[in-house]
C-alpha positions as CSV (number, residue, x, y, z in Angstrom):
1,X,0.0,0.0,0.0
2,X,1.3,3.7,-0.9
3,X,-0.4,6.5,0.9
4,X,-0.1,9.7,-0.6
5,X,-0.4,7.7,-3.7
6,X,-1.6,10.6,-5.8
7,X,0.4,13.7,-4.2
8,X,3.8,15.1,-5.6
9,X,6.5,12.4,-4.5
10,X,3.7,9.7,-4.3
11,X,2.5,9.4,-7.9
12,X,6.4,9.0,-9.3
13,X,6.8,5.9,-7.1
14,X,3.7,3.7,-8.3
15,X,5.9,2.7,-11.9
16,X,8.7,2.0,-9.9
17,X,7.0,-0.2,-7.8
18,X,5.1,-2.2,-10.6
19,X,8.2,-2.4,-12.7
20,X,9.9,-4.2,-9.2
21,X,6.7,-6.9,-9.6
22,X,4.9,-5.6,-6.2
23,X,1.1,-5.7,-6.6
24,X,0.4,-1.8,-5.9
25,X,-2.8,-0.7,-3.9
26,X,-2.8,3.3,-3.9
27,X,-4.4,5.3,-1.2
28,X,-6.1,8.7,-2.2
29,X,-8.1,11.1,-0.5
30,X,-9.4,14.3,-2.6
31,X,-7.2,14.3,-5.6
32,X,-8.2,12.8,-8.4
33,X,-5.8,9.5,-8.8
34,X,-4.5,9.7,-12.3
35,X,-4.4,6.0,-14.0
36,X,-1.5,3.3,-13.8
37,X,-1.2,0.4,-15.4
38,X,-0.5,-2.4,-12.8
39,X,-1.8,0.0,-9.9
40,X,-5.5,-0.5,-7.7
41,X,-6.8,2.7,-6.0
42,X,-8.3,2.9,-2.9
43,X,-9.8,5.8,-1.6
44,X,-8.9,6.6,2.1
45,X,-8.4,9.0,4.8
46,X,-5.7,8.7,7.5
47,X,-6.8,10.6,9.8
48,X,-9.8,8.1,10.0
49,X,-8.8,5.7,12.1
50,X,-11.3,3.1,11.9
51,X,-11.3,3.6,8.7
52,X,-8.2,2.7,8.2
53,X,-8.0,-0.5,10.0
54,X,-11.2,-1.4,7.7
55,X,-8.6,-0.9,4.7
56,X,-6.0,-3.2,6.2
57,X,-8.4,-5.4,7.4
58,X,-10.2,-5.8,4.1
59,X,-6.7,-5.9,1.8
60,X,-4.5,-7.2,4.1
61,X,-1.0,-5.7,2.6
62,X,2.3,-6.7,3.6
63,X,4.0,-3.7,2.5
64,X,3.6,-0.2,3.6
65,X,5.1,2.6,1.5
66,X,3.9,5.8,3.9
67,X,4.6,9.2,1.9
68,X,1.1,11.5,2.9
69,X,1.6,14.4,4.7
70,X,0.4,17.8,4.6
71,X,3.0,20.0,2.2
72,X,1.2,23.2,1.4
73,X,4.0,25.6,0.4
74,X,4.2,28.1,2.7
75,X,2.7,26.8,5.7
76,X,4.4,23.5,5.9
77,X,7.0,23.9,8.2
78,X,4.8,25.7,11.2
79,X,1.2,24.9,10.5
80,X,-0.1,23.0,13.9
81,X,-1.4,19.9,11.6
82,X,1.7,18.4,11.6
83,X,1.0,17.3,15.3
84,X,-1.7,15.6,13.7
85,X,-0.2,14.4,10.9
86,X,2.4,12.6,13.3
87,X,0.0,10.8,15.4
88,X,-2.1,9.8,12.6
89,X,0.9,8.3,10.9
90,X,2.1,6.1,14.2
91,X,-1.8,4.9,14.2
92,X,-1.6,3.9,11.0
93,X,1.8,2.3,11.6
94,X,0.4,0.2,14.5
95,X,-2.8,-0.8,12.8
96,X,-0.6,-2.1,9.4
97,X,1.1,-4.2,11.8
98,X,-1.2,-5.5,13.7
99,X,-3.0,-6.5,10.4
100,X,-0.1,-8.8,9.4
101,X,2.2,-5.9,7.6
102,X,5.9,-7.0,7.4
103,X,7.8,-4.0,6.0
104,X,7.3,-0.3,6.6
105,X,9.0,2.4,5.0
106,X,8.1,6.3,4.9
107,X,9.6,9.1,3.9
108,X,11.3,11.8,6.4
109,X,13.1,15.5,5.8
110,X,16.1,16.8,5.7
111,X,13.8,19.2,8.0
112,X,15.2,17.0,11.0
113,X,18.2,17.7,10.8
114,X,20.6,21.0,12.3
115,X,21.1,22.9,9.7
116,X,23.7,25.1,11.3
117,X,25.8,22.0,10.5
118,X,25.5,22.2,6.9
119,X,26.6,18.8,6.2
120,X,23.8,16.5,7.0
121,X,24.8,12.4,7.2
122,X,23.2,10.0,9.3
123,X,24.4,9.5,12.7
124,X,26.3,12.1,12.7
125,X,24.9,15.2,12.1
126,X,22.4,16.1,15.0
127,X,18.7,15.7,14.7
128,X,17.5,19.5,16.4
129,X,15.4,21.2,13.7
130,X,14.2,24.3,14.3
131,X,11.1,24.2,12.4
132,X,7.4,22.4,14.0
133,X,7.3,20.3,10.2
134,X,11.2,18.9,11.3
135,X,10.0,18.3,14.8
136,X,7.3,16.3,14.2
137,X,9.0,14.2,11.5
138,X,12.0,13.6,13.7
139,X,9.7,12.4,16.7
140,X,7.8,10.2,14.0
141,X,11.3,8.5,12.7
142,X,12.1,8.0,16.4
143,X,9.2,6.4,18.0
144,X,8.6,4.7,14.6
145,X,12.3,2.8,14.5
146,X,11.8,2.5,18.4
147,X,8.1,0.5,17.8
148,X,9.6,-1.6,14.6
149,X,12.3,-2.6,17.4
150,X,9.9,-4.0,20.0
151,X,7.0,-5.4,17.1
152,X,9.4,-7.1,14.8
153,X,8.0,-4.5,12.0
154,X,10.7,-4.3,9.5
155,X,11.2,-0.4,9.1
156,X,13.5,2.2,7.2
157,X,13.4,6.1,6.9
158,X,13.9,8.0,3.6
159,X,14.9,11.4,4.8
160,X,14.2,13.3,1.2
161,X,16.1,16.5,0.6
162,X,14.8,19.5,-1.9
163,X,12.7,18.0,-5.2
164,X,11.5,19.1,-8.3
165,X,9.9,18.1,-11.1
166,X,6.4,17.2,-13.1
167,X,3.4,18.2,-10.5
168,X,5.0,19.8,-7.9
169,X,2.7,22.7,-6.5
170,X,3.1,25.6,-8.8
171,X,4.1,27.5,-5.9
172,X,7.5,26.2,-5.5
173,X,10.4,27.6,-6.3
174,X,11.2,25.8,-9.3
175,X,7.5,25.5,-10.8
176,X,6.8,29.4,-10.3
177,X,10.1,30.3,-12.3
178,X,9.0,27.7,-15.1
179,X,5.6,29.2,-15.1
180,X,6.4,33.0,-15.2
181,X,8.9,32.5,-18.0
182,X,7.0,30.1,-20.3
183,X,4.0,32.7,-19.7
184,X,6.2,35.2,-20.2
185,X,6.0,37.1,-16.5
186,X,9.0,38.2,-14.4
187,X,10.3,35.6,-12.4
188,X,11.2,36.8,-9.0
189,X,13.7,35.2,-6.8
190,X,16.0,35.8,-3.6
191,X,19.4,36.3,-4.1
192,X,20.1,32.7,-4.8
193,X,22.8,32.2,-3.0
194,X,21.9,29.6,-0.8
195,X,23.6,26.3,-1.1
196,X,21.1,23.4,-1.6
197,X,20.9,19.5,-2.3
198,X,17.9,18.9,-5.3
199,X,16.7,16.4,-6.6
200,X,14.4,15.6,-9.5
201,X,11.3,13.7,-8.0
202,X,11.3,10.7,-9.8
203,X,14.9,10.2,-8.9
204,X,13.4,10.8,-4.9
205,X,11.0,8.6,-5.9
206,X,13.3,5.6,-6.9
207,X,15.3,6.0,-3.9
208,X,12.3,5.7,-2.0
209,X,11.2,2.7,-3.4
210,X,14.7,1.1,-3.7
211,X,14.6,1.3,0.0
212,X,11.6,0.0,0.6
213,X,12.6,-3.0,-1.5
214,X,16.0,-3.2,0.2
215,X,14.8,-4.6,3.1
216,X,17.4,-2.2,4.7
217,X,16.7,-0.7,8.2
218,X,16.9,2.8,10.0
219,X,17.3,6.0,8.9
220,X,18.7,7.0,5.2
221,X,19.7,10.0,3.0
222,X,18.3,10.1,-0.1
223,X,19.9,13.1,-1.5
224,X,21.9,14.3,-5.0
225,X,25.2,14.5,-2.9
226,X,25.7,17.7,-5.2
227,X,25.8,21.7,-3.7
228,X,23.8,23.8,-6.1
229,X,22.7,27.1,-5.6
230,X,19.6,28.4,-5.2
231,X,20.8,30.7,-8.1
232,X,22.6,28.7,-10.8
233,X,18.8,26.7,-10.9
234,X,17.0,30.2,-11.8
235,X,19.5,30.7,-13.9
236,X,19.7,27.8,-15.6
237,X,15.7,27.5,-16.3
238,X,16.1,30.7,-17.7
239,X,18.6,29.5,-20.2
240,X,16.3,26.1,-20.5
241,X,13.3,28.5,-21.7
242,X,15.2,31.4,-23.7
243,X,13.4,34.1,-21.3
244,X,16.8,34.5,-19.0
245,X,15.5,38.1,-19.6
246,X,12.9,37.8,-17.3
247,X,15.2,37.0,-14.6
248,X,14.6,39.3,-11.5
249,X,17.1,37.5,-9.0
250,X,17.1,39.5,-5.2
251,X,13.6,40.8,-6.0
252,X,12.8,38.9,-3.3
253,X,13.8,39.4,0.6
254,X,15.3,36.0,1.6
255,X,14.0,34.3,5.1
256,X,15.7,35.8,8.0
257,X,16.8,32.1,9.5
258,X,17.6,30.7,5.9
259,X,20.5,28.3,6.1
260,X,23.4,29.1,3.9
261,X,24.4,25.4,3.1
262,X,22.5,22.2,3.4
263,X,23.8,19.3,1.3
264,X,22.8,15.5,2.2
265,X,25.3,12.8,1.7
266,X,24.0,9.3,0.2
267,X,26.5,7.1,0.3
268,X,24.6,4.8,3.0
269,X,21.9,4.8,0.7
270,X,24.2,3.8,-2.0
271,X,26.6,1.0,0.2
272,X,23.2,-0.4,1.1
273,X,19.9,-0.3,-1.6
274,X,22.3,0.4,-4.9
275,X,20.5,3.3,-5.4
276,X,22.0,6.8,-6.7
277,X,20.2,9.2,-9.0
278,X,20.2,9.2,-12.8
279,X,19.5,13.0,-13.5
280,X,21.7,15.8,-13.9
281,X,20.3,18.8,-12.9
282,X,20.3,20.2,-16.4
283,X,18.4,17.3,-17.5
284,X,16.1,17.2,-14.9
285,X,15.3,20.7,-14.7
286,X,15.0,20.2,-19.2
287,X,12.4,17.3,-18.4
288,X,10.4,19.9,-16.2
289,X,10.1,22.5,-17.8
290,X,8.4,20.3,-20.8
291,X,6.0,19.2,-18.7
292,X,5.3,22.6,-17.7
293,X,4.8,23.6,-21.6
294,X,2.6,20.7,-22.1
295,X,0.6,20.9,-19.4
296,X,-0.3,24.8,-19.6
297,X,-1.2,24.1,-23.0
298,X,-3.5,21.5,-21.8
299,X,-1.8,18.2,-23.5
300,X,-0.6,17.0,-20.0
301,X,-2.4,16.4,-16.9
């Protein structure tokens, strides 16, 4: 079962998972689920407990690939849900087991981590964020791992660094640039120089899903292991569409606590699933913005 099935990171990971041979059932809530060959959709609400337990009762999965979680750009990292978000996902946890699950994996943040170290790699760098969103997902991973201990669930954290790519919410950074050059707008941005790990999502998504099919356990990076800036990404799109003229980077104020490095290192993630990503950031950032072309001209959904 993936929850989250249809969200951002969650709809990149259902191919992956048919193309390993696991029978997929998708959880959905609101949106739409877009069809997948191979995939059976579900519709579901976490926060429902009994509800839930109905689900895992009636379909009885032995895999659980836990990705949902509220994400709305600009009020993720304080909004009070995440409290909620974080008990609903240990009651879902428990309930998976206790309806014969066997492995658990879900997807964490490089939120959890101290940023005023930078260099994030597990184990070593310390979990204190700063932020409610990096609280709450670094309490999850803890009591999580600590319940998979004493239940014999077999568990493993994806902590996901910065993503991008075809259906992120248009008001992320990437997206809005794409949009406001290819409609031909000025595209505002900071001044950029802020050092960053990113990912395209379906390279996210493959790590995710290589983990969970690693049978590997604890916490894991999956990150691009390369320091971009903020800045060469605007810069690049702009190059991408032809519209670098549209370019207005330090239009906007940057956040007053904004970290001036954080780069993930994946090399756990490499020793132990095999997985490392395929995209160069030129290529990925290529494959987005034609998916941003085709979809505002209504040819993709």
């Amino acid at each position: 079962m993936v929850t989250g099935a249809s969200g951002f990171l969650g709809s990149h990971c259902l191919a992956p998972l048919v193309e390993r041979g696991f029978d997929v059932l998708a959880l959905y809530h609101e949106r739409t689920p877009r069809e997948v060959p191979g995939v059976r959709w579900v519709r579901g609400d976490i926060m429902n407990r009994e509800a839930m337990r109905s689900i895992f009762n009636e379909h009885k999965p032995k895999g659980l690939l836990h990705l949902a979680w509220f994400v709305e750009p600009g009020k993720l990292i304080s909004d009070p849900s995440n409290l909620a978000w974080a008990a609903a996902s240990l009651d879902l946890v428990r309930a998976f087991r206790e309806g014969g699950g066997e492995r658990c994996t879900i997807s964490g943040s490089c939120y959890e981590y101290d940023w005023r170290f930078g260099y994030c790699v597990e184990d070593v760098t310390p979990c204190e964020p700063d932020t409610l969103y990096g609280a709450a997902k670094d309490g999850l991973r803890r009591t999580f791992l600590s319940y998979c201990n004493v239940s014999g669930l077999s568990g493993s954290w994806g902590r996901a660094f910065f993503m991008y790519g075809p259906r992120e919410n248009p008001a992320r950074l990437v997206s809005s640039i794409i949009i406001s050059l290819l409609k031909g707008s000025s595209a505002k941005s900071s001044h950029g120089l802020q050092v960053r790990d990113y990912l395209h999502v379906q390279d996210v998504a493959d790590g995710m899903v290589a983990l969970f099919a690693s049978q590997a356990r604890g916490a894991y990076n999956i990150a691009a292991n390369s320091a971009t800036t903020i800045r060469e990404i605007v810069e690049l799109l702009g190059t991408i569409t032809g519209r670098g003229d549209l370019l207005q980077i330090g239009a906007l104020p940057a956040r007053a606590n904004d970290a001036p490095l954080v780069l993930g290192d994946g090399r756990r993630m490499l020793n132990e699933s095999g997985w490392k990503p395929r995209l160069t950031l030129e290529a990925g950032l290529s494959a987005t913005v034609d998916w941003w072309r085709a979809h505002l001209n209504g040819r993709e959904g």
